[in-house]
Legacy VTK file of the C-alpha trace (Angstrom):
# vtk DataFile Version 3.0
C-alpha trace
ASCII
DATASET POLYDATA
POINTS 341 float
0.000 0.000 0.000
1.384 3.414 -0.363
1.088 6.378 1.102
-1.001 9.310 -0.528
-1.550 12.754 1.210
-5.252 14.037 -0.663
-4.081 17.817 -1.970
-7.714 18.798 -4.132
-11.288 17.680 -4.225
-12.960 19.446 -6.900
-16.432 19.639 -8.022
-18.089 17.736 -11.164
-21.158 17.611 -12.588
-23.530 14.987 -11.152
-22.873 15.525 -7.773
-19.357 14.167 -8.235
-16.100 15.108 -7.182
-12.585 14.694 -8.354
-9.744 13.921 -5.703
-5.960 14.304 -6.163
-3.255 13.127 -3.939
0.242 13.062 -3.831
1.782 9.274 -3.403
4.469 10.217 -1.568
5.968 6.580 -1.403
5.651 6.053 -5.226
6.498 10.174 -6.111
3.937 10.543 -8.224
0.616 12.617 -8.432
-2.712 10.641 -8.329
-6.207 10.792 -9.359
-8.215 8.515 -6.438
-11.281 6.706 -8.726
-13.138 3.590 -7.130
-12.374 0.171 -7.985
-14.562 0.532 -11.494
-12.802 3.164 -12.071
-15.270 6.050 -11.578
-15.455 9.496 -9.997
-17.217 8.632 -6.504
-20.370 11.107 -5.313
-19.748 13.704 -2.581
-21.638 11.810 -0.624
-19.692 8.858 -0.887
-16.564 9.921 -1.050
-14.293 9.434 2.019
-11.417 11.992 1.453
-10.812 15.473 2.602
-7.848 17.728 2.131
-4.910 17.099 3.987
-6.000 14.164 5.053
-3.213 11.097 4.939
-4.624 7.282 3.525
-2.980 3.998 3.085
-3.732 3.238 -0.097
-3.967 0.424 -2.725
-4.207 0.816 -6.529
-3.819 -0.105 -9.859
-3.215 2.192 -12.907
-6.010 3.346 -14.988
-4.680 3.851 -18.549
-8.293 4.518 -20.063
-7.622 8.396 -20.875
-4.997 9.556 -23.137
-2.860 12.380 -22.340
-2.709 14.107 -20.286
-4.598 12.724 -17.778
-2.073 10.319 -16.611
-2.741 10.223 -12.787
-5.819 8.392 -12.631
-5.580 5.339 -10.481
-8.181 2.891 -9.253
-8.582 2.449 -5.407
-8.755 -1.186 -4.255
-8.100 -0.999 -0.863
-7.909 2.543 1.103
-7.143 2.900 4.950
-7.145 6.351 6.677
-4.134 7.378 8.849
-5.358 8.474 11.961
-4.089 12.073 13.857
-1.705 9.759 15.970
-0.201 7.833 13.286
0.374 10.539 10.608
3.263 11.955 10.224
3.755 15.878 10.967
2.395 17.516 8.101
3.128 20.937 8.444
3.491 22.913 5.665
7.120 23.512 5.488
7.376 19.998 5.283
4.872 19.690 2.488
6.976 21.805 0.378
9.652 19.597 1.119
7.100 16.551 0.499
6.216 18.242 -3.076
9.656 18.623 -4.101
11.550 15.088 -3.306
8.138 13.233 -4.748
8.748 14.369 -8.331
5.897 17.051 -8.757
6.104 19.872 -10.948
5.900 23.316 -9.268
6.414 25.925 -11.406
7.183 29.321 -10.080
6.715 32.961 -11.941
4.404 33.522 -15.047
1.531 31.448 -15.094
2.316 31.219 -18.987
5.266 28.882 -17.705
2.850 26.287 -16.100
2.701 22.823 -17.956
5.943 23.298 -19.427
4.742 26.713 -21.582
2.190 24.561 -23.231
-0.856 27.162 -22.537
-3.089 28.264 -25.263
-5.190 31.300 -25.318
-9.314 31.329 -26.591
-10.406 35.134 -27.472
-11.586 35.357 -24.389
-8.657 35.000 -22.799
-9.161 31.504 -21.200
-6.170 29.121 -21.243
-6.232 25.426 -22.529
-4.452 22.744 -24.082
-4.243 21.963 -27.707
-4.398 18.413 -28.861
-1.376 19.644 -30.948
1.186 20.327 -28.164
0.056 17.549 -25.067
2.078 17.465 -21.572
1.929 14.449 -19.841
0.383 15.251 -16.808
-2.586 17.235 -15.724
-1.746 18.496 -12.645
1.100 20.795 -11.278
1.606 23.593 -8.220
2.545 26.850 -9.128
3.940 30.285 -6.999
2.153 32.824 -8.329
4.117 36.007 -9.378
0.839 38.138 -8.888
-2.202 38.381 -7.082
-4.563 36.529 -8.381
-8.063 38.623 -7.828
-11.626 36.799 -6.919
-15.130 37.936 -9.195
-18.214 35.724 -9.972
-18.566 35.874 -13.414
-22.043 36.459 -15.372
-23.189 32.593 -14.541
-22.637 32.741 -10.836
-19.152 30.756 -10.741
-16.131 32.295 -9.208
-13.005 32.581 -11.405
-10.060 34.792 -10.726
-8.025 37.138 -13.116
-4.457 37.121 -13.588
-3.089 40.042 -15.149
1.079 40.732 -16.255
-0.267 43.976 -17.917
0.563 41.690 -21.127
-3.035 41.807 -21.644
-5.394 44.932 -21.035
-7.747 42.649 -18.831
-5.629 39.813 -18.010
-6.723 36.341 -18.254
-9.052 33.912 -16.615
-8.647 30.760 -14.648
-11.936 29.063 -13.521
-11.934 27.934 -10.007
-13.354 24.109 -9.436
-12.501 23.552 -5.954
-14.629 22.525 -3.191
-14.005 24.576 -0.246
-14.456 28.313 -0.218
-12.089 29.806 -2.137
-10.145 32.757 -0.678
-11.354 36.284 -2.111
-8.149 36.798 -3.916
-4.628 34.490 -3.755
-1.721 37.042 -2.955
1.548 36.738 -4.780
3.878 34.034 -3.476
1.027 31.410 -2.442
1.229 27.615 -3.655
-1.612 26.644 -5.615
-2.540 23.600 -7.365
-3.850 23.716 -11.336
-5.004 21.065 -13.259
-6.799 20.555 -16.999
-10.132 19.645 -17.436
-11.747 16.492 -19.452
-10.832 16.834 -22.981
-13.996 19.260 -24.396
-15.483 21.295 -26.570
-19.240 23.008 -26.735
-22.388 21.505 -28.738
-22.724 22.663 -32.433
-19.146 24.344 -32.522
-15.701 23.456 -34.914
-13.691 24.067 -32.503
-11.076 21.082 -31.250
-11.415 19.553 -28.178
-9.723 21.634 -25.465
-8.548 20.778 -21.976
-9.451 23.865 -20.132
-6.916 25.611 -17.556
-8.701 25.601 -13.765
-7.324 26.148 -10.281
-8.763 23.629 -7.969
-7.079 24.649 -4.677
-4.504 27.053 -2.671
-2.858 24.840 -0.716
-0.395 27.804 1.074
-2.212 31.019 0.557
-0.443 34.484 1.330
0.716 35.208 4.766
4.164 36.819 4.776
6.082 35.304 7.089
4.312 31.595 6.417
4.889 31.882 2.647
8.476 33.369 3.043
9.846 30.171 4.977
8.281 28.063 2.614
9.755 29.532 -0.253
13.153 29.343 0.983
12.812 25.147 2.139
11.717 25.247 -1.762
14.563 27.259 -2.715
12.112 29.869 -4.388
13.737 33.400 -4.496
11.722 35.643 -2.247
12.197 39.388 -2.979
10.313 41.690 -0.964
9.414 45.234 -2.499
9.926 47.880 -0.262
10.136 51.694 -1.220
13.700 53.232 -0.502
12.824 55.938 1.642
9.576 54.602 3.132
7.071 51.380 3.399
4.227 52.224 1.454
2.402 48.944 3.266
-0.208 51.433 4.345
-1.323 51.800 0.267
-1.695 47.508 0.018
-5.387 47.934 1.136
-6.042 50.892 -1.515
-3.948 48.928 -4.351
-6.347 46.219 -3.859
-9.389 47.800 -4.332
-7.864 49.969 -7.627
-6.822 46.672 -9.174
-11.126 45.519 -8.628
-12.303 48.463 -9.867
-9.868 49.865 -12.711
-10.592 46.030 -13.408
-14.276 46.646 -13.599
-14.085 49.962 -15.081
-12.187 48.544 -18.228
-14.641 45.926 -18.654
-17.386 48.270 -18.675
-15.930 50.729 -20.812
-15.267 48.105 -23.788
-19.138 46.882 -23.392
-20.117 50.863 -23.810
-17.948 51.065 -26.620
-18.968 47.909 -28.472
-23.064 49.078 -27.923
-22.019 52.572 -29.270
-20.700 50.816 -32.375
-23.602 48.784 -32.885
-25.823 51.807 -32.019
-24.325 53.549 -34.935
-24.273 50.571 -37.406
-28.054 50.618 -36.925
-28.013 54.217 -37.662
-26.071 54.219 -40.491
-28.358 51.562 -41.994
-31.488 52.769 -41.454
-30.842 56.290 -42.518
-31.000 58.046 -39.416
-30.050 61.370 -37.845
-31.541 61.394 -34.777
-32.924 59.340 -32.370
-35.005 60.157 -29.234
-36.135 58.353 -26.308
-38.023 58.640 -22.963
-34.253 58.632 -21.299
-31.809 59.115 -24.056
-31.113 61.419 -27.347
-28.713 59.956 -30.423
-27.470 62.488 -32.908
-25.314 60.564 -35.761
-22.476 62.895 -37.219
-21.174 61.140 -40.707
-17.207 61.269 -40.899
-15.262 64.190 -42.021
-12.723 66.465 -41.911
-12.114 69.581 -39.189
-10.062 71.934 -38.288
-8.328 71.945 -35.058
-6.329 74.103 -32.978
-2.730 73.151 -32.095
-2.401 74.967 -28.853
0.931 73.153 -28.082
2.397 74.042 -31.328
1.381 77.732 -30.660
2.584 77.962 -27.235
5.726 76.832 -28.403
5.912 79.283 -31.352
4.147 82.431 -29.758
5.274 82.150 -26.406
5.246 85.971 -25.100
1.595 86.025 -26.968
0.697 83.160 -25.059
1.572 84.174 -21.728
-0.037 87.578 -22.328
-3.654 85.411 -22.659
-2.985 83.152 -19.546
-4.260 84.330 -16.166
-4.108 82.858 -13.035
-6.566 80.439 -11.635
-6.764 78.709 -8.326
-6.534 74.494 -8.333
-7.828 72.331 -6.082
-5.255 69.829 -4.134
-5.334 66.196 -6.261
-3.257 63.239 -7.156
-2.678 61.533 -10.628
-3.488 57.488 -10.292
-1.052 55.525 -13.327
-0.723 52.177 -13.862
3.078 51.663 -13.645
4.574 49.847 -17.529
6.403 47.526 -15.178
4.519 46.619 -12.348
6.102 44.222 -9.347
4.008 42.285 -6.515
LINES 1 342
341 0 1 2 3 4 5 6 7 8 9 10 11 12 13 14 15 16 17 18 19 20 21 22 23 24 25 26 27 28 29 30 31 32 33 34 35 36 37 38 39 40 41 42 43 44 45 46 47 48 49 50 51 52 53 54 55 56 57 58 59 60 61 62 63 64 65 66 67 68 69 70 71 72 73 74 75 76 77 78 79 80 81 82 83 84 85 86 87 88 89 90 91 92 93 94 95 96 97 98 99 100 101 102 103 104 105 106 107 108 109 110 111 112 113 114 115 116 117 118 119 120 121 122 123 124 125 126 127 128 129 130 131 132 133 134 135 136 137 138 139 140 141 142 143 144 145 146 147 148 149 150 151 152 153 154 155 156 157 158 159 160 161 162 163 164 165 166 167 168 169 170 171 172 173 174 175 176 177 178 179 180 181 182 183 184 185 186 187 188 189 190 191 192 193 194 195 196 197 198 199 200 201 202 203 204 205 206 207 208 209 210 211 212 213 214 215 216 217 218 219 220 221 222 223 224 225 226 227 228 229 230 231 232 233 234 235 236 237 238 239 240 241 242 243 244 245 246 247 248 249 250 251 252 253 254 255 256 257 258 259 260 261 262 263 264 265 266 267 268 269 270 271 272 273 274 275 276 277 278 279 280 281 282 283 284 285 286 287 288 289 290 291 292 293 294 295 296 297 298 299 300 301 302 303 304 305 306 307 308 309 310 311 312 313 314 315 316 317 318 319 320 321 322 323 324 325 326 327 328 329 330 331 332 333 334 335 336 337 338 339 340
């Protein structure tokens, strides 16, 4: 029998659930079926996270790449709090790195061995054209990783490098509630999806990039001693005069709503545009409602003043038209073209 330490237990449809493990005897991630080789219900299914089983299986090679962890349970025994080792979670770093399984650490774009794929909404999945062999992996996150139920209820959480205006997507499938956001530096477990694509579409089959658990989620001090068992460089940002830890709390809530506010203003701008292809088709000028007016203005050319240019040439003619005016006290909010966590 070998030892297996349950990391995940993700949701399914049917009331089932999908449990991972690592075999720490064997050094190999697992996927815990029953004997027929089936996902078991959540009601019938024994394990929880962090728990430790004895367990016996056999390999299920039914699924092609690269869902390679699937096992079939044929005998299962659960360790009690006496006889389990100490599994704190320094040593579960440690556990994670001697037992062979990937962590990847950085860009998310690095996870599966680079393999990711983007959809135009910026999802990412796996191509049957470029297949790892394994479905599941950890991964230190080099940025926070913020929380948001999407228009269908589910919660999903955005990662953004500023390589993308709105960042990208990563569905969350786990079973417990998942933190409100993941900060930068936590351990968290990813896997692929079934092989799958929607009804009446040409697209390929597509395993589908979801996080189904944050195993080490980000308090400083915890995540920094973890880090360094895994021999994960951990820098910490400081300003060289001052902390600017007071501003965390503020950064947070710009990253939600600039977030939101982008979003928002792309919807506005794509309903303007079809707003004025409906115009332009049916001949109109103007149109007037109980809440809003539309004037249509056709393309062409204008004239425009080039103040800059003018200041620049005319400078003593300039100054003669400027007079003085009192402003208000008020700060300018940028996104920074290189932003660190």
């Amino acid at each position: 029998m070998a030892q297996v330490i349950i990391v995940s237990r993700t949701r399914m449809a049917g009331d089932c659930v999908c449990v991972g493990g690592v075999d720490v005897d064997n050094r190999r991630s697992v996927r815990l079926l029953n004997a027929r080789g089936h996902h078991e219900t959540a009601t019938d299914c024994p394990y929880q996270i962090w728990e430790i089983w004895d367990i016996d299986y056999c390999l299920n090679q039914r699924r092609p790449n690269p869902h390679t962890e699937d096992v079939n349970v044929l005998r299962r025994r659960k360790i009690d709090a006496v006889d389990a080792p100490n599994m704190s979670v320094n040593r579960f770093a440690g556990v994670l790195e001697s037992s062979n399984i990937p962590i990847f650490r950085g860009s998310l774009f690095t996870v599966f061995d680079g393999r990711l794929k983007l959809t135009d909404a910026d999802k990412m999945y796996i191509s049957k054209e470029d297949v790892p062999t394994y479905s599941t992996c950890f991964w230190v996150n080099d940025k926070r990783l913020l929380g948001y139920t999407n228009d269908r209820g589910r919660w999903q959480y955005r990662y953004n490098d500023m390589s993308n205006r709105y960042g990208y997507t990563i569905s969350y499938v786990g079973s417990a509630e998942p933190p409100t956001d993941i900060e930068a530096g936590s351990l968290i477990r990813l896997s692929l999806a079934h092989w799958w694509k929607p009804e009446d579409s040409n697209d390929e089959e597509r395993c589908y990039l979801q996080l189904s658990g944050c195993l080490i989620q980000g308090k400083t001090d915890e995540t920094t001693s973890v880090l360094r068992e895994m021999n994960v460089p951990f820098v910490r940002i400081e300003n060289q005069v001052q902390s600017n830890d007071w501003f965390d709390e503020y950064e947070h809530e710009l990253d939600k709503l600039l977030l939101e506010k982008d979003s928002i203003e792309e919807k506005i701008k794509e309903l303007r545009s079809r707003i004025q292809q409906q115009m332009e088709e049916r001949h109109l000028d103007k149109v007037v409602t109980g809440k809003y007016s539309v004037n249509y203005t056709p393309a062409k050319t204008i004239m425009q003043f080039n103040g800059k240019a003018f200041k620049q040439e005319n400078k003593e003619l300039y100054a003669s038209y400027c007079i003085p005016k009192q402003k208000e006290a008020a700060i300018v909010i940028r996104r920074t073209k290189n932003p660190k966590t």
